[in-house]
N, C-alpha and C positions, 0 to 999 in steps of 0.2 A: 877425622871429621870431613865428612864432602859436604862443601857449599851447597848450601840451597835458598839463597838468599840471588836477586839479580840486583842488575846496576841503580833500578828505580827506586829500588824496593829501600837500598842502602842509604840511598842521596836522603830520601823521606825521613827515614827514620834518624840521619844527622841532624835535618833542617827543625823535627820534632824535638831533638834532647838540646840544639842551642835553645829555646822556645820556651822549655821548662829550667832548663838553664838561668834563661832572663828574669822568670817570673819568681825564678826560687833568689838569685842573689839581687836582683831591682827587692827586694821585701816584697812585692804584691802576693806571694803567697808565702806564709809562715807559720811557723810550727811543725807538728806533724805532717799535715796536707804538702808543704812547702819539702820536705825533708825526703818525703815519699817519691815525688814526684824529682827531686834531686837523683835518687836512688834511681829511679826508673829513668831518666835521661843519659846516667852511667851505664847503665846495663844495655840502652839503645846503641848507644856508639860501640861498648864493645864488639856486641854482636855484629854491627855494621863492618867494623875491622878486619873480624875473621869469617863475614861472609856465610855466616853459619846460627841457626835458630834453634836450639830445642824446643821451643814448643813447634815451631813447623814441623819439624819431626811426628812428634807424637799424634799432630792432627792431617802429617799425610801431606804438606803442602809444600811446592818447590815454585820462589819463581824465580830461580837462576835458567839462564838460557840453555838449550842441550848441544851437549859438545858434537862439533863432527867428524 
């Protein structure tokens, strides 16, 4: 897997899954909705980790910096 994810890109989408993070274990969102959004703040951080997106792939988008 080559990164295509840059340093902004990464920080946001951390600052995004503690956010859903909050909302899901504070209760303000529960249930399904709450559970969802749990799920999808896991899968934020992963990707952040390993700097690497499959859907940016498939839609062609890199904003990692280019090497020189």
């Amino acid at each position: 897997m080559k990164p295509n994810m840059g340093t902004a890109d990464r920080i946001i989408r951390v600052l995004i899954a503690a956010v859903f993070a909050y909302l899901y274990f504070s209760g303000t969102v529960a249930g399904t909705p709450g559970l969802i959004l749990a799920i999808l703040g896991g899968v934020f951080v992963l990707t952040s980790l390993v700097s690497f997106c499959p859907l940016y792939t498939l839609i062609g988008l890199n904003t990692c910096p280019a090497k020189k």
